[in-house]
N, C-alpha and C positions, 0 to 999 in steps of 0.2 A: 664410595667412589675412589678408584685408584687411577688416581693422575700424578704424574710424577712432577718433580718441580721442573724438571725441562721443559715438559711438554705444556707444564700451566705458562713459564715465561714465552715459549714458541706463541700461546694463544693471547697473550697481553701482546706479544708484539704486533701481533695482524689485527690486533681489534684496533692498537694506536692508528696502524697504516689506513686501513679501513675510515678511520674518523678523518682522517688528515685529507685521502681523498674523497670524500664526501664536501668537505669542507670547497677544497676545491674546484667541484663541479658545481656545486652550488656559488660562488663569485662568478664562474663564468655562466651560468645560466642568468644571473642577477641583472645582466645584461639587457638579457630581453627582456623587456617587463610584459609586450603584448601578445607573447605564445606565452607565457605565464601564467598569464589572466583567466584567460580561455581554457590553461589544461588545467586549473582550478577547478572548474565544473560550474561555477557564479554563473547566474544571469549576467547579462550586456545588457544595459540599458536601451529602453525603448522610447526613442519619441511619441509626444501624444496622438500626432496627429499620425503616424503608423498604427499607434495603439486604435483610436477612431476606425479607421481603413479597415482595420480588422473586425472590430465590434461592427462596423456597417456590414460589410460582408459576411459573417454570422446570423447575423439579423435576417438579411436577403432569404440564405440558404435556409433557414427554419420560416419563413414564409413561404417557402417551393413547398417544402413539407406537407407542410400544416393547408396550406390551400392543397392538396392531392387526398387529402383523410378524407372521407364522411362523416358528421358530424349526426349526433341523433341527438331526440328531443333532452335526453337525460344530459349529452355533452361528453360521455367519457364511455362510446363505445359500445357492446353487446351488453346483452343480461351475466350482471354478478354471476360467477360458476362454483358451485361448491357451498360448503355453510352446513348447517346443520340447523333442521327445523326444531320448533318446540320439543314436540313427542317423539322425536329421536335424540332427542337431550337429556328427557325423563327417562327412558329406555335405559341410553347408556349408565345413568345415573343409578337406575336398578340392580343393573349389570355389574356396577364397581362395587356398590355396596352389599352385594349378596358374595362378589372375590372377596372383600375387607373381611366377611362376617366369617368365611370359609376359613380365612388366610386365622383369623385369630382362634377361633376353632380348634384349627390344627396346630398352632404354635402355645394354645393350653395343656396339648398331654402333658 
């Protein structure tokens, strides 16, 4: 790195200035404390009984829901889709182990 000494004291002076007004926007922000709080990103606390009000009306709305589904004898909908039966299990299992038997085969010349 070629920085000379002018130019390193030039950059020590603007870092001082730099700190000194930081310093000073931050006492006068110190001020507000309640735009503070908030551009925090924190929760605000919630009373319970808002908290209630809310949980009752979630409740309500997955009752609209849930009373608009049809329900069948099993409870959770149409027949399972997909899976794989027995003898298509044994199949593929043939199948990987005639690839292994191949694969070592070819990896013994």
């Amino acid at each position: 790195m070629d920085i000379s000494v002018h130019a390193l004291q030039e950059a020590v002076s603007i870092r001082r200035q730099i700190d000194t007004l930081q310093k000073r926007l931050s006492s006068i922000l110190a001020g507000s404390r309640a735009s503070s709080a908030t551009a925090k990103g924190g929760r605000r606390p919630m009373p319970a009984a808002t908290r209630a009000k809310l949980r009752a009306a979630a409740r309500a709305r997955w009752a609209r829901i849930k009373a608009g589904q049809k329900t069948t004898a099993k409870g959770f909908g149409a027949k399972k889709k997909g899976g794989i039966t027995p003898a298509g299990r044994k199949r593929l299992s043939q199948l990987m182990k005639a690839r292994w038997a191949a694969r070592r085969k070819g990896a013994g010349r």
